[in-house]
TORKOL-4160 file (C-alpha; in steps of 0.2 Angstrom, whole numbers, padded with zeros to 4 digits, m for minus):
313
<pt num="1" X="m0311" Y="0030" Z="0095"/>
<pt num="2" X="m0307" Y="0033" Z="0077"/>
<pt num="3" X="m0295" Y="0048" Z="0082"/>
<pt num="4" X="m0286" Y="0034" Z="0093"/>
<pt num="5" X="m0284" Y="0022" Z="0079"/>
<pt num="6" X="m0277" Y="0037" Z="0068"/>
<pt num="7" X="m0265" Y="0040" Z="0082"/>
<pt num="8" X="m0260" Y="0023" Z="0083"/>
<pt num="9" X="m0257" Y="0021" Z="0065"/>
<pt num="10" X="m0248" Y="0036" Z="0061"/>
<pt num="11" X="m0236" Y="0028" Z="0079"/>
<pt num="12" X="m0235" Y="0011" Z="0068"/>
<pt num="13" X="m0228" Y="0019" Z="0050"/>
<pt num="14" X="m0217" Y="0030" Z="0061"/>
<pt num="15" X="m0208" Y="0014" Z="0069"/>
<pt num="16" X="m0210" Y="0005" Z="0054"/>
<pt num="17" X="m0201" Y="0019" Z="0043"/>
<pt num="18" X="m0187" Y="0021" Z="0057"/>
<pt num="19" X="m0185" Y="0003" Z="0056"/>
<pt num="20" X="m0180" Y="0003" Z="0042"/>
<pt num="21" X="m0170" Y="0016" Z="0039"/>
<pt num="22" X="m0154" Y="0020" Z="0050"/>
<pt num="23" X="m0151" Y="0037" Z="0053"/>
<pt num="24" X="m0138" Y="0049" Z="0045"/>
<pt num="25" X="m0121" Y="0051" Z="0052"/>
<pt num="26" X="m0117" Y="0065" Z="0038"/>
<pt num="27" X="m0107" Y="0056" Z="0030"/>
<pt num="28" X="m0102" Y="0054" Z="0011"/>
<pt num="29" X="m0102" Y="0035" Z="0012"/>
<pt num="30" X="m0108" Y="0023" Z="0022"/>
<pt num="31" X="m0120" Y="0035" Z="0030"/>
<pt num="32" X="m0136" Y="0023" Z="0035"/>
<pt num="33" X="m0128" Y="0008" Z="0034"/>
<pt num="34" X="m0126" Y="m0004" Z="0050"/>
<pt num="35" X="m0108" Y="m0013" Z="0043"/>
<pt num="36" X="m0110" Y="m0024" Z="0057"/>
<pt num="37" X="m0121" Y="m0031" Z="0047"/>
<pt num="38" X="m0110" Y="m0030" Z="0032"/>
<pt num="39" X="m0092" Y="m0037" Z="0040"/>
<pt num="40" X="m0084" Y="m0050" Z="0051"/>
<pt num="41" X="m0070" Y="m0042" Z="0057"/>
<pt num="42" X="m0054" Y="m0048" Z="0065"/>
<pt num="43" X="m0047" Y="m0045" Z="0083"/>
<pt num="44" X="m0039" Y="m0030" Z="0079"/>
<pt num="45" X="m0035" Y="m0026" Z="0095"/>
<pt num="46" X="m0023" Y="m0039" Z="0097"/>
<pt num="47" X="m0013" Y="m0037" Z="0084"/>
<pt num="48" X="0003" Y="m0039" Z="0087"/>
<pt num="49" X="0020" Y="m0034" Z="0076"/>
<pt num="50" X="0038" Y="m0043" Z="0077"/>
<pt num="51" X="0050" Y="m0032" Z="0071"/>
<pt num="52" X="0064" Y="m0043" Z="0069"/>
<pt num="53" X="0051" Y="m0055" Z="0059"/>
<pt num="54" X="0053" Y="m0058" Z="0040"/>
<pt num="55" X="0035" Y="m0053" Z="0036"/>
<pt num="56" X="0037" Y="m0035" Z="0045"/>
<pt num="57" X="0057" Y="m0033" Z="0038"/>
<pt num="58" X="0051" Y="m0038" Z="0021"/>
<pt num="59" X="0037" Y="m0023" Z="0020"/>
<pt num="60" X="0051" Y="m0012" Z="0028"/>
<pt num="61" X="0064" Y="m0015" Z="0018"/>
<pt num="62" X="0051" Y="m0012" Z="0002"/>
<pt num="63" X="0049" Y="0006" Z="0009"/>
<pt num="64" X="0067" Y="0010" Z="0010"/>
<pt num="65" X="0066" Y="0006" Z="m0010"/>
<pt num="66" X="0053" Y="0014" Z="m0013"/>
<pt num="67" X="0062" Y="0031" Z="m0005"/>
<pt num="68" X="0076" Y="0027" Z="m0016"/>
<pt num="69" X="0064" Y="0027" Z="m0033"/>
<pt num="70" X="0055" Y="0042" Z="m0028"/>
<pt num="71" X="0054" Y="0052" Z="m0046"/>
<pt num="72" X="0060" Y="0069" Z="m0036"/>
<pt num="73" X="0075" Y="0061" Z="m0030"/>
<pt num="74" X="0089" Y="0058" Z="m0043"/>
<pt num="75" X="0100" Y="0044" Z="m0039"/>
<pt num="76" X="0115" Y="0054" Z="m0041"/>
<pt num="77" X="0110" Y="0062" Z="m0024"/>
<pt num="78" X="0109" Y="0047" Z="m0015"/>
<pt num="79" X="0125" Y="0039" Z="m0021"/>
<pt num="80" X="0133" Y="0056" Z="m0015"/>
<pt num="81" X="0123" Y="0055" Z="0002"/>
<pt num="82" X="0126" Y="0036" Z="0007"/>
<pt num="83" X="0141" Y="0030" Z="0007"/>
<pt num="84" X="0145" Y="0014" Z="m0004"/>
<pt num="85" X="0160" Y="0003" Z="m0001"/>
<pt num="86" X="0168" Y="m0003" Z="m0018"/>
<pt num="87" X="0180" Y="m0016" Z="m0011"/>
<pt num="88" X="0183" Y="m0032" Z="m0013"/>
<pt num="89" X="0180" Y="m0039" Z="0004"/>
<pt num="90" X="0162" Y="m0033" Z="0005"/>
<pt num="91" X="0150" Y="m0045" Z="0004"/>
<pt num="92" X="0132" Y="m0042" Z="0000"/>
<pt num="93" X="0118" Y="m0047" Z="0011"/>
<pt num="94" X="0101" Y="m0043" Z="0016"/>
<pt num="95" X="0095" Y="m0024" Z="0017"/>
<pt num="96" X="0108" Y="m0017" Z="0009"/>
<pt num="97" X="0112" Y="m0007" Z="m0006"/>
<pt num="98" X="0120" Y="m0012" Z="m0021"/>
<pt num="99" X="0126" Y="m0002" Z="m0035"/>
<pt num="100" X="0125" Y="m0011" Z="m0051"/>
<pt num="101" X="0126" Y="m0015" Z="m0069"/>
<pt num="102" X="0115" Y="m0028" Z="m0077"/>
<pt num="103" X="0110" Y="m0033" Z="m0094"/>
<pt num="104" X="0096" Y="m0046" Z="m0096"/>
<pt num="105" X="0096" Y="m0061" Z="m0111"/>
<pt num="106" X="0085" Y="m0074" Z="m0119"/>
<pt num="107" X="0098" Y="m0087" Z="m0126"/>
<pt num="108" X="0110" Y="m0076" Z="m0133"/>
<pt num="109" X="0102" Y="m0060" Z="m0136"/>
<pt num="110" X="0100" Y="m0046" Z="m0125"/>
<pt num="111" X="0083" Y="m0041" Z="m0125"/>
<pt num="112" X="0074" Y="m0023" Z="m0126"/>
<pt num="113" X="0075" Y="m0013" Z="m0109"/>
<pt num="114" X="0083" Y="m0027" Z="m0100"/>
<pt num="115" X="0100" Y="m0016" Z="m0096"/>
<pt num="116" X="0106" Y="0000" Z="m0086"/>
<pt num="117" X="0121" Y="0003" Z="m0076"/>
<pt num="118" X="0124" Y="0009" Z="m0059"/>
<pt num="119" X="0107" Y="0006" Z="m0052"/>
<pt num="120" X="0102" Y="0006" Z="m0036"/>
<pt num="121" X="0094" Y="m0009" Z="m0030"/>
<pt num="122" X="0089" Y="m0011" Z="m0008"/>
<pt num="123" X="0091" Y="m0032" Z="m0008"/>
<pt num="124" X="0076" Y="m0039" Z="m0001"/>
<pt num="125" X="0064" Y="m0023" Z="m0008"/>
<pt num="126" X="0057" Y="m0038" Z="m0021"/>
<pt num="127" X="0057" Y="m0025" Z="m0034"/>
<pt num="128" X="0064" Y="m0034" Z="m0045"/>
<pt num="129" X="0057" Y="m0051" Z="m0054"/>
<pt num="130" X="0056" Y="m0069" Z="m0045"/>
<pt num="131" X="0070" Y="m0069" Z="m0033"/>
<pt num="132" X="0084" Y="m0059" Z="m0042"/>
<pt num="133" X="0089" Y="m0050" Z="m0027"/>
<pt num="134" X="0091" Y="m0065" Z="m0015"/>
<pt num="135" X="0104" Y="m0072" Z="m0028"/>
<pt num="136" X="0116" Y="m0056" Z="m0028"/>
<pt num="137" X="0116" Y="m0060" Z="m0009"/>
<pt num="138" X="0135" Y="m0066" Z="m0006"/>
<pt num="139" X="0145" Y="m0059" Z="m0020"/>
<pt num="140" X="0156" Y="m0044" Z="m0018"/>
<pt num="141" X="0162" Y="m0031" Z="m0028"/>
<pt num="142" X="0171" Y="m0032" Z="m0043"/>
<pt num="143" X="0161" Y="m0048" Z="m0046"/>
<pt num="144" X="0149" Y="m0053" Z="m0060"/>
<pt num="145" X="0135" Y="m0063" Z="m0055"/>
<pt num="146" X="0124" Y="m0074" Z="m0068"/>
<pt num="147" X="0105" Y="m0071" Z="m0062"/>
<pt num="148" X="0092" Y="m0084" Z="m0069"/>
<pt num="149" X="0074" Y="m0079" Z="m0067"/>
<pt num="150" X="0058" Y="m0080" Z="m0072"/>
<pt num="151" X="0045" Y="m0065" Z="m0078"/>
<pt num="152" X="0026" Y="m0068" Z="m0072"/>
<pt num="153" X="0014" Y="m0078" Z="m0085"/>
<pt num="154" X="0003" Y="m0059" Z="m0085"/>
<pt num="155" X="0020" Y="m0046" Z="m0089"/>
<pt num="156" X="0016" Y="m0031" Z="m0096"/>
<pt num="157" X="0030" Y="m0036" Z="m0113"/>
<pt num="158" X="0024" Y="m0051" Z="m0122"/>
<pt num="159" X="0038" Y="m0055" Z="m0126"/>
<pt num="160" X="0043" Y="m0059" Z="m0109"/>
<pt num="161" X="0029" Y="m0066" Z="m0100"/>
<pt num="162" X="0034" Y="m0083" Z="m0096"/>
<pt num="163" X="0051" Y="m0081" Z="m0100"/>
<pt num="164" X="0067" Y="m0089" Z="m0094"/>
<pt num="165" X="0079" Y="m0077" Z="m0094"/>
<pt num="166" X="0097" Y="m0074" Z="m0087"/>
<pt num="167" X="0104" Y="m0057" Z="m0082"/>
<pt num="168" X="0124" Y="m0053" Z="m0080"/>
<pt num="169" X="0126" Y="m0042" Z="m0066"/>
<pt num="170" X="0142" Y="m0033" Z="m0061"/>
<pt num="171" X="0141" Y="m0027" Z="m0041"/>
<pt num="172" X="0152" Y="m0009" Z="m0042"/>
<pt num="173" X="0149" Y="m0005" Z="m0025"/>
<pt num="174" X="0137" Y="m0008" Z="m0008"/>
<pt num="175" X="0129" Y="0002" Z="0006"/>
<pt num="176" X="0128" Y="m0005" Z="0021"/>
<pt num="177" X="0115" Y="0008" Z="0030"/>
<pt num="178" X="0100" Y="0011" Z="0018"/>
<pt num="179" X="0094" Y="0023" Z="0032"/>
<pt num="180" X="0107" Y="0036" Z="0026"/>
<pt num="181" X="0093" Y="0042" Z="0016"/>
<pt num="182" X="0088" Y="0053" Z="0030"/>
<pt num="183" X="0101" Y="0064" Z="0023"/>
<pt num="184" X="0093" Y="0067" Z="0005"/>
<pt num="185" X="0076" Y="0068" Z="0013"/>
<pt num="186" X="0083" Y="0082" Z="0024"/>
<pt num="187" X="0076" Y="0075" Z="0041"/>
<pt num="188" X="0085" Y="0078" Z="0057"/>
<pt num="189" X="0092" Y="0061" Z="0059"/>
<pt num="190" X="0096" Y="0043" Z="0056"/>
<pt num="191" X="0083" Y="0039" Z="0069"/>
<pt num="192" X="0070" Y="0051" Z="0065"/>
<pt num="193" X="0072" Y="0042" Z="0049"/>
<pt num="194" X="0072" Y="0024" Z="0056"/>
<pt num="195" X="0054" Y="0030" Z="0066"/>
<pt num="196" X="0048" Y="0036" Z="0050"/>
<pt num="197" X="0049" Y="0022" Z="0042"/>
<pt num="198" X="0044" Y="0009" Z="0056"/>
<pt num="199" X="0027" Y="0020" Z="0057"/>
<pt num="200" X="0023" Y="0017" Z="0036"/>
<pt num="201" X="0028" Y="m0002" Z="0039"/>
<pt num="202" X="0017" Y="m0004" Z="0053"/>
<pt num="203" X="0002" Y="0003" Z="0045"/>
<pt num="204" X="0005" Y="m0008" Z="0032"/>
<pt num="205" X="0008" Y="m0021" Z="0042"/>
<pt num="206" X="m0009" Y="m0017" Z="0052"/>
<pt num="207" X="m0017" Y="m0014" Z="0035"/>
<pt num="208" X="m0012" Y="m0031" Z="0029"/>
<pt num="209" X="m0018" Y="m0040" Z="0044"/>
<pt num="210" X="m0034" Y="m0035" Z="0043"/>
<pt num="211" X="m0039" Y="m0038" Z="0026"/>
<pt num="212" X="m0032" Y="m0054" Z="0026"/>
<pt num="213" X="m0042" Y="m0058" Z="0041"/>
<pt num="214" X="m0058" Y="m0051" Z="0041"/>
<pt num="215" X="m0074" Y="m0054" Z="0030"/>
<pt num="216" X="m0084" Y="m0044" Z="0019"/>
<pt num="217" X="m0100" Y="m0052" Z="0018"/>
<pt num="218" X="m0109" Y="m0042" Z="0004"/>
<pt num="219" X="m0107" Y="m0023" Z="m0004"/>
<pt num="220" X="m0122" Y="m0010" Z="0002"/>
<pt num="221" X="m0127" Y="m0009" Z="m0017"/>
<pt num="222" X="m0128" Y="0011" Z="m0014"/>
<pt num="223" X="m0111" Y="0013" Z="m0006"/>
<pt num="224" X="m0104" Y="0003" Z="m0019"/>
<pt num="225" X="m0110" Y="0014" Z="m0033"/>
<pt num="226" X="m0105" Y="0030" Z="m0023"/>
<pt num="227" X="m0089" Y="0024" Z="m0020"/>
<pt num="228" X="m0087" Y="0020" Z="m0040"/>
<pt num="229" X="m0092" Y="0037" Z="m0045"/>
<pt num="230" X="m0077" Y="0043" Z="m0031"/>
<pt num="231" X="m0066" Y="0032" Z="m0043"/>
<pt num="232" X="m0070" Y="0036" Z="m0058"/>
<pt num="233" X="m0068" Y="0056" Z="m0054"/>
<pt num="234" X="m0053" Y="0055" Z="m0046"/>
<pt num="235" X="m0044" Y="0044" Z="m0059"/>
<pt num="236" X="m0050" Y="0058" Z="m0071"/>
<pt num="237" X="m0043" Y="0074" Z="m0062"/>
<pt num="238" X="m0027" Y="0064" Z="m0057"/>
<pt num="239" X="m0023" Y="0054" Z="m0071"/>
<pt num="240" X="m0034" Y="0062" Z="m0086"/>
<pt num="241" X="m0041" Y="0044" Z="m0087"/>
<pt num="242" X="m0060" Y="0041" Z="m0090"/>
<pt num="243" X="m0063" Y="0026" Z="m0082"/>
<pt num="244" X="m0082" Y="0028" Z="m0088"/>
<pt num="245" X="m0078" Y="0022" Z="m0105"/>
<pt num="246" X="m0071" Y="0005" Z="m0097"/>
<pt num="247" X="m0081" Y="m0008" Z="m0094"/>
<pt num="248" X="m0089" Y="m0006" Z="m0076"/>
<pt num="249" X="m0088" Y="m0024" Z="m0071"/>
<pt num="250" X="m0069" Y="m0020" Z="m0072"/>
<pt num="251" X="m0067" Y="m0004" Z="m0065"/>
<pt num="252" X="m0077" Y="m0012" Z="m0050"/>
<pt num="253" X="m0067" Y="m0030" Z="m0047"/>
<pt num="254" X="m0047" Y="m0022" Z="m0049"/>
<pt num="255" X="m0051" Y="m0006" Z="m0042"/>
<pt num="256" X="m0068" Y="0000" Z="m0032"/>
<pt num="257" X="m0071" Y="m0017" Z="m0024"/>
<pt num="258" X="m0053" Y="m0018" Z="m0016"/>
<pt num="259" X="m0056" Y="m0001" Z="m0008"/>
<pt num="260" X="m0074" Y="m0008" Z="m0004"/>
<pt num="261" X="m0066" Y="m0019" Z="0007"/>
<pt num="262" X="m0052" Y="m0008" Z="0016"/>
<pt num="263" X="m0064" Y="0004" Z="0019"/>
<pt num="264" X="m0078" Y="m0005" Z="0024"/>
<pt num="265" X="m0067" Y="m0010" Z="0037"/>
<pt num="266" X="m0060" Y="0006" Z="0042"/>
<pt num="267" X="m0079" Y="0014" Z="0045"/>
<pt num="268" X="m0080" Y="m0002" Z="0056"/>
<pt num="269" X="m0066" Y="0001" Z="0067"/>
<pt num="270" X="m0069" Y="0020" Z="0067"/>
<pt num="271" X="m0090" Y="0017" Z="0073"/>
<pt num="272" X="m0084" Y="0004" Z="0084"/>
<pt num="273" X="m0073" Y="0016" Z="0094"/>
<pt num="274" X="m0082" Y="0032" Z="0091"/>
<pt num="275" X="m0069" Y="0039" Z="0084"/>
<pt num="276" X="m0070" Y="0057" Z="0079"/>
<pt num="277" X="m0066" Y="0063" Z="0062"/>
<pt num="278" X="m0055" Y="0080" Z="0066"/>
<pt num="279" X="m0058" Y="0095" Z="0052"/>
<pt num="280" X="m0040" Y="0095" Z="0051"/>
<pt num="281" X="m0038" Y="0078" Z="0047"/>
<pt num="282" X="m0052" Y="0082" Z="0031"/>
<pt num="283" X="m0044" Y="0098" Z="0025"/>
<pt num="284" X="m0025" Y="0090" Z="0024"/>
<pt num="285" X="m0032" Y="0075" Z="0013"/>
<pt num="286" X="m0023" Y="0079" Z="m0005"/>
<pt num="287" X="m0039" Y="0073" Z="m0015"/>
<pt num="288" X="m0053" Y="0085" Z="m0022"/>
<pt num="289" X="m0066" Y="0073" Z="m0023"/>
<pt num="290" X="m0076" Y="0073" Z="m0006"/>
<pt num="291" X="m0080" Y="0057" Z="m0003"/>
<pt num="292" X="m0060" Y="0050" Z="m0007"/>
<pt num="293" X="m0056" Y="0062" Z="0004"/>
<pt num="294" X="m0068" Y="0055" Z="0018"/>
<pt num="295" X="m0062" Y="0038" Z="0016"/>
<pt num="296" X="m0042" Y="0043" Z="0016"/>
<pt num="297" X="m0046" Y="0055" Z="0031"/>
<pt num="298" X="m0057" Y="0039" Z="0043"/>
<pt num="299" X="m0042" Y="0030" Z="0036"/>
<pt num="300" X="m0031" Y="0039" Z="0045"/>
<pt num="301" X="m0038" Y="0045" Z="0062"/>
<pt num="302" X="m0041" Y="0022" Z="0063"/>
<pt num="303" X="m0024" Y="0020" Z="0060"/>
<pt num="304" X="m0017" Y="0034" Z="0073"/>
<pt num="305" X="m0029" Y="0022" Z="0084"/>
<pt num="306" X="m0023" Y="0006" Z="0080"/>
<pt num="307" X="m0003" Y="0008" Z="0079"/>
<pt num="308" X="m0008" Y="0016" Z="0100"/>
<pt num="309" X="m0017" Y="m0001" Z="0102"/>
<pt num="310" X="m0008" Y="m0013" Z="0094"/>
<pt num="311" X="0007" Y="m0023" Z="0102"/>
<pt num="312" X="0025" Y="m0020" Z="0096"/>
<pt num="313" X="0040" Y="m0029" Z="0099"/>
């Protein structure tokens, strides 16, 4: 009798131990976690994109800028690559190009770093303040165009946070097919290009929808200080800054939570599906920190499953 009683016990503090702990998938983060438990998450499968929708041409038209600023790239090269129409009859609109000179002012002064000449702006990219771009839409060349804007309350110069401010811009010239930049990328054509492009905007598209509507309910505490640590050693071997010496509370709300959330989400997607985790996929993440690289590589194999599943028009 006392041997089945042993036997029955031990059987008891098996399933109570199991119970309580999930087992490992051999993972980096989020190994034992049920995120079920942890996030709401969206209809993901029935996402659908409109290409021709402001929302989707706004995140497109900010990657073509962002190929134009690219540090490698001198602007030089792609003002010799596109080809810019200086005269008088071409007006500017949405998406294209411009070529300008500008020089900003508070009253009557021109301020610090508010000039520079023959810039290259894609109108609509919002990389520029408030709406400066969407008031050079109309003019042509030759023209100088008074722009009133606005810098944010949190600027990074005091001395413009808040500010009212007007800028004199002079249009010298437009382009009227930002995708000519397949040519100083050295890719095979326009609409090699164009597919290029549609694929990063749709992942951001993808990426965008589902932070904006699913729910994290909570952090798993242990994930969260995995993921912090990730952080805090990739910030130091990219960067050579020691985010350890900032307070932690900060590090965690403007950086580690955010990705919290995106990843969270992604592992979801990617236990969900039973999606596999391809060595190759790992070994191509640019990262040395194991666990970064993890996430950017279940980031990935997600998002080659959802642009297949979600619905483009």
């Amino acid at each position: 009798m006392k041997k089945i009683i042993s036997i029955l016990l031990v059987s008891i503090l098996m399933v109570t131990v199991f119970a309580g702990c999930a087992a490992s998938k051999g993972r980096k983060i989020f190994d034992t976690v049920d995120l079920i438990d942890y996030v709401d998450i969206c209809d993901y499968k029935n996402i659908n994109i409109d290409k021709s929708s402001a929302e989707y041409m706004e995140i497109y038209v900010y990657f073509l800028q962002e190929d134009i600023r690219q540090t490698q790239i001198s602007e030089e090269n792609i003002k010799n690559a596109i080809t810019f129409d200086s005269s008088a009859e071409t007006v500017v609109e949405y998406g294209d190009i411009v070529n300008i000179d500008y020089t900003g002012y508070i009253g009557e002064t021109a301020f610090e770093n508010g000039s520079d000449k023959e810039a290259l702006l894609l109108i609509g990219s919002g990389y520029f303040i408030d709406d400066f771009e969407e008031q050079l839409i109309g003019s042509k060349p030759g023209q100088t165009v008074d722009v009133h804007v606005t810098f944010p309350t949190d600027y990074k110069s005091a001395d413009l946070a808040g500010k009212r401010v007007k800028f004199e811009v002079k249009i010298n010239s437009v382009a009227k097919e930002p995708e000519e930049l397949y040519k100083v990328y050295q890719i095979a054509s326009k609409e090699e290009y164009v597919k290029l492009i549609n694929t990063r905007a749709q992942r951001e598209f993808i990426l965008t929808y589902l932070l904006n509507n699913s729910t994290i309910n909570e952090y798993p505490e242990d994930d969260l200080e995995i993921l912090y640590s990730a952080v805090v050693e990739q910030y130091s071997l990219d960067y050579g800054i020691d985010l350890s010496t900032s307070a932690q509370e900060n590090v965690l709300a403007n950086l580690v939570e955010p990705l919290m959330k995106k990843y969270m989400i992604m592992y979801y997607i990617f236990d969900e599906q039973q999606l596999e985790l391809l060595d190759s996929t790992l070994e191509s993440q640019e990262t040395t920190n194991a666990t970064i690289a993890e996430c950017y590589a279940v980031y990935d194999t997600v998002m080659n499953y959802l642009l297949d599943v979600v619905k483009v028009k």
